[in-house]
N, C-alpha and C positions, 0 to 999 in steps of 0.2 A: 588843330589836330596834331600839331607839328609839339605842341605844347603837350598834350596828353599824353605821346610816345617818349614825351623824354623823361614824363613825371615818374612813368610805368617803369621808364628803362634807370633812374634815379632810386625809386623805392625799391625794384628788385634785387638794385644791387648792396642797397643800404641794409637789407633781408640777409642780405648773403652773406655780407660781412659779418652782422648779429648772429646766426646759425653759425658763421665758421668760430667768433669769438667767443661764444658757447661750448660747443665741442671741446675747443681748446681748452679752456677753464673747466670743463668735466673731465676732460683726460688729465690733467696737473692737479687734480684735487688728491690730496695728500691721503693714502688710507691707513686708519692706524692699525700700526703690527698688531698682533695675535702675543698675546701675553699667557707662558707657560708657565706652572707654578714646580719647584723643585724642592725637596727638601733633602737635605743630608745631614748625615750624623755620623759617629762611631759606637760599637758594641764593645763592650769588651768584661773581661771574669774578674772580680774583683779579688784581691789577693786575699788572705785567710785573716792575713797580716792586722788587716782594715776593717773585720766583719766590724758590722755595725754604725760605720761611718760611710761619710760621703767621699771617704779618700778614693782614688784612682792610684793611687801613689802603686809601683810594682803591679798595675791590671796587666793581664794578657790579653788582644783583641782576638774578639770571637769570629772568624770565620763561618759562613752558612747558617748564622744567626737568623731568625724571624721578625721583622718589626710592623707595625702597623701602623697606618696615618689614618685618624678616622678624622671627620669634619661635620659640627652639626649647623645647622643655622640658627638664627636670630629666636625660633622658637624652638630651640634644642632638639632637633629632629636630624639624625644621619643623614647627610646628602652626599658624604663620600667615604669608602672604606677600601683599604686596597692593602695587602700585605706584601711585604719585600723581603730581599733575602742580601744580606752584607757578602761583599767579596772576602776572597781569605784576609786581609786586611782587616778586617771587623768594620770597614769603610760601608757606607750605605747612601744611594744617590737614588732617591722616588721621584720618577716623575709624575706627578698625576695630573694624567689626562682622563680627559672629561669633566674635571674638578667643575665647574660654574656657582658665581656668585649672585645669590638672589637679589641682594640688597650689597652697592658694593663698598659700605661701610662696615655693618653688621654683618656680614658674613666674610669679610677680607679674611686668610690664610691667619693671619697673627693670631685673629681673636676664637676664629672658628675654627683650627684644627691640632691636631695634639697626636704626638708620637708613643707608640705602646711596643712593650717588650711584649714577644707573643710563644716564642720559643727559640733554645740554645738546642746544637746538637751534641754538645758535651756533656758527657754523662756525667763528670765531675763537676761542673759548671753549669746545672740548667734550673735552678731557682733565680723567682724575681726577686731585684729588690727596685727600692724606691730611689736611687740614687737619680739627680734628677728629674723624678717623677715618672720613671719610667713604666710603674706598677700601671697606673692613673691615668696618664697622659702627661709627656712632658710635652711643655706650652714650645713654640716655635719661636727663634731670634730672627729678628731682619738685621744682615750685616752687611746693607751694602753690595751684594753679590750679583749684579747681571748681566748674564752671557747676550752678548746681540748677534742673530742669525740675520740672513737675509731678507727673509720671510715673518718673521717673529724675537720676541725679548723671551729669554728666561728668567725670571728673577728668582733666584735661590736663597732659601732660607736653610738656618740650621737648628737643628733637636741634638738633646744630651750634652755633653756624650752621657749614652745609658749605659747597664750595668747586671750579668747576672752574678750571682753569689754561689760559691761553692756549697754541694749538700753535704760534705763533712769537713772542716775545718779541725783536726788532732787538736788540743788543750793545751795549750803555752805550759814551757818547761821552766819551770820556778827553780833562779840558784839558790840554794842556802846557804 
């Protein structure tokens, strides 16, 4: 008898230890942060100087610029769309939330999503052009960029810089 109460009083505490050494390894299990995706770029008017090229050379940045981040997936289907608007800076920082990747190789940010000039509010500056592919979609650079929060990572990517074109550009004055 004296045998059976000590077996009981042995296993339950061997019980106890398993349950509390459980617990403990569920509570210390590491969760991985929440991964934001961020893109940023610059806008800016392309100088008259340069129509036709990809120079930036003398651009002014556009302020209250338009841009768009669309994202399609692996069978070219929109799964994200969201338009922004550049600080007086011509500066532009997207976050996009809710982005979700179906497949997280074919749909990763790099391959899936692309930045679009969508409108300028300068009346003298509001045609697109293609400098960096801005028309089309310009593709997204990973450089390296991630903010760590407490809660979550942001890994920031960058687009452009894009580019609108002036709609009258005067005709270069020829010396003779």
């Amino acid at each position: 008898m004296a045998y059976t109460k000590l077996t009981i009083m042995l296993s339950s505490l061997i019980i106890l230890q398993l349950v509390s050494i459980s617990s403990a390894s569920a509570t210390n299990k590491t969760v991985p942060k929440a991964v934001e995706v961020v893109v940023e770029g610059m806008v800016f008017c392309q100088s008259c100087k340069y129509f036709g090229t990809w120079s930036l050379d003398e651009a002014k940045p556009v302020g209250s610029a338009k841009v768009s981040v669309v994202c399609k997936n692996y069978k070219n289907r929109v799964t994200y769309y969201k338009t922004f608007q550049t600080e007086a800076s011509g500066y532009f920082y997207a976050e996009l939330k809710g982005y979700e990747m179906s497949n997280p190789i074919l749909d990763h940010p790099l391959h899936a999503c692309h930045v679009k000039l969508v409108s300028s509010p300068l009346e003298g500056c509001n045609l697109l052009s293609n400098i960096n592919y801005g028309m089309y979609g310009g593709p997204l650079r990973y450089e390296d960029k991630t903010l760590y929060r407490k809660e979550y990572e942001v890994v920031v990517y960058a687009a452009g810089p894009l580019a609108f074109r002036p709609s009258y550009c005067p005709p270069e004055e020829t010396h003779a």
